[in-house]
C-alpha positions as CSV (number, residue, x, y, z in Angstrom):
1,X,37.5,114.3,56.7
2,X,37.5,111.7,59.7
3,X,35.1,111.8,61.8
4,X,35.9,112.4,65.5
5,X,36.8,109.3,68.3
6,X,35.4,109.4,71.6
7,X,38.3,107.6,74.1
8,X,37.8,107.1,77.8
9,X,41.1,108.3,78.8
10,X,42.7,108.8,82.9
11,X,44.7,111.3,84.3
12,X,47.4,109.5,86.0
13,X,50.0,110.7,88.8
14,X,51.8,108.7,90.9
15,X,50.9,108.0,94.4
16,X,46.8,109.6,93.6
17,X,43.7,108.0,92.5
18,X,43.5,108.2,88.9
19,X,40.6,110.6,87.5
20,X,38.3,110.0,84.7
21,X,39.0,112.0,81.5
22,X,37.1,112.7,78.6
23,X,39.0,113.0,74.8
24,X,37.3,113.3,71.3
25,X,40.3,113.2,69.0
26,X,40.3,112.9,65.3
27,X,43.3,110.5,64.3
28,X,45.6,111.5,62.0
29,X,46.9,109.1,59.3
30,X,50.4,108.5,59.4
31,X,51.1,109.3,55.6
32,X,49.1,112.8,56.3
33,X,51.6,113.0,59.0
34,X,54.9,112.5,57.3
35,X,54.1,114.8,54.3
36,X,52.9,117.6,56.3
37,X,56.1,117.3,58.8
38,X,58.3,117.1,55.7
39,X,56.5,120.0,54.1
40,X,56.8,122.3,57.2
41,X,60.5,120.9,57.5
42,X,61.6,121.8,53.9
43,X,59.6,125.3,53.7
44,X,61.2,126.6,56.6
45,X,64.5,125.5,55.4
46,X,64.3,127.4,52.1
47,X,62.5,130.0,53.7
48,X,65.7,130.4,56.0
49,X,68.0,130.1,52.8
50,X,66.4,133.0,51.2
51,X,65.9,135.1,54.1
52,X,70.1,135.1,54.4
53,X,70.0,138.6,51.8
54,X,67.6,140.3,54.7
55,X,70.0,142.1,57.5
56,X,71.2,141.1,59.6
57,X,72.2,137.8,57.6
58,X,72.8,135.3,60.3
59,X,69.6,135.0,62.9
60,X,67.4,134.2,59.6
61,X,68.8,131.2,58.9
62,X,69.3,129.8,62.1
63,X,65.3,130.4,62.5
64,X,64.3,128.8,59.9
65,X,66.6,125.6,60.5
66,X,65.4,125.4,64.2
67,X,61.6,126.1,63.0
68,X,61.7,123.5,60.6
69,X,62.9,120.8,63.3
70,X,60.4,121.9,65.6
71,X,57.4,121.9,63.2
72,X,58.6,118.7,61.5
73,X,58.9,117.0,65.5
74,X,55.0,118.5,66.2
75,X,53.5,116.6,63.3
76,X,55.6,113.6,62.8
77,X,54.7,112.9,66.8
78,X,50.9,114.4,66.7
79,X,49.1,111.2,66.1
80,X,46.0,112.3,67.5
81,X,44.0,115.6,67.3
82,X,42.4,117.2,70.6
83,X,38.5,118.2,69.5
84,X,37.2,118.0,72.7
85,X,38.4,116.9,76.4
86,X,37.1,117.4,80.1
87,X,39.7,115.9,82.8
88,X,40.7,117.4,86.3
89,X,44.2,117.2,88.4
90,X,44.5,114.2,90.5
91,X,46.0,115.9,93.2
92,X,43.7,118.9,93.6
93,X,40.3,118.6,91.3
94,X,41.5,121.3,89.1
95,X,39.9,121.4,85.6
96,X,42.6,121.0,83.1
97,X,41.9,122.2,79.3
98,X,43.5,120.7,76.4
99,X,43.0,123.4,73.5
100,X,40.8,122.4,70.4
101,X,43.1,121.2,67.6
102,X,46.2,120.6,69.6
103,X,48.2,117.5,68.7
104,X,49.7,115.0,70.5
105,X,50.8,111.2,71.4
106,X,49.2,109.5,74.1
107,X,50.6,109.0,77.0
108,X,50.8,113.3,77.1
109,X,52.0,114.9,79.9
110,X,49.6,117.6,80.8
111,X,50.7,120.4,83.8
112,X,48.1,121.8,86.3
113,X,49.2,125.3,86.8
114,X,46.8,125.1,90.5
115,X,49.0,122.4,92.4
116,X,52.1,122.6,89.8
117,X,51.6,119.1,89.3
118,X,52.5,117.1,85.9
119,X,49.4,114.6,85.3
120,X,49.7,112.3,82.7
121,X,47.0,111.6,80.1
122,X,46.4,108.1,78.9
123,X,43.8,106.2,77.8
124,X,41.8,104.5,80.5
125,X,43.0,101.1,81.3
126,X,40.5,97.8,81.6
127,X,39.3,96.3,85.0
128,X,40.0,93.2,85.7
129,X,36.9,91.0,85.7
C-alpha cells in the first residue's frame, strides 16, 4: 500500500486572498488507474448486456452503458486520493470537507454551500524569494 502525501495546497478564487489548505492524498499509480477504469467500464457493460432479459428490457442497458462511462471517467481522472484535508472558503471562512477516499485531479473545483462560491483547490504555489 502507498503510504499517504502531505501537500500544502490553496483554495483559490478570483478576486480573494487565497487560503491555506491542508491535503494528505495517497497517489494512485497510473497502471492501477487504467485497469480499474477499464474493469468498472467492461463490467457494467456486460452487466447491462445481460440485464436486457429483466423487464422492462430497455432502461437496463442504457444504465449500464452510461455507468460504465462514468466509473471509467472517475478512475481514469482520480490521480490522487483524499485521506485527509482541512481548507476554508475564500470568500466567507467556511470550512470545506473533502470526504475521506474521494478521488480527484488537482486543480479540483470544490463548492462552498455557505456563500455558493466555487473555490478551487490547488497545490500551493512558491514565493518568490
Amino acid at each position: 500500500m502507498e503510504e499517504p502525501i502531505h501537500r500544502a495546497a490553496e483554495l483559490t478564487l478570483r478576486a480573494h486572498q487565497p487560503t491555506p489548505a491542508d491535503l494528505v492524498v495517497i497517489e494512485v499509480p497510473r497502471n492501477k488507474r487504467v485497469t480499474k477504469a477499464f474493469g468498472y467500464l467492461f463490467g457494467f457493460w456486460i452487466l447491462g448486456a445481460i440485464c436486457i432479459f429483466i423487464p422492462p428490457h430497455i432502461p437496463w442497458p442504457i444504465l449500464g452503458f452510461c455507468l460504465g462511462i462514468y466509473f471509467f471517467w472517475k478512475n481514469w481522472t482520480g490521480e490522487l486520493k483524499v485521506e485527509e484535508f482541512r481548507g476554508t472558503c475564500p470568500h466567507c471562512g467556511n470550512e470545506l470537507h473533502i470526504e475521506p477516499g474521494t478521488k480527484l485531479k488537482l486543480p479540483h473545483t470544490m463548492n462552498c454551500f455557505n456563500c455558493h462560491y466555487d473555490p478551487i483547490l490547488r497545490l500551493r504555489r512558491e514565493q518568490p524569494a
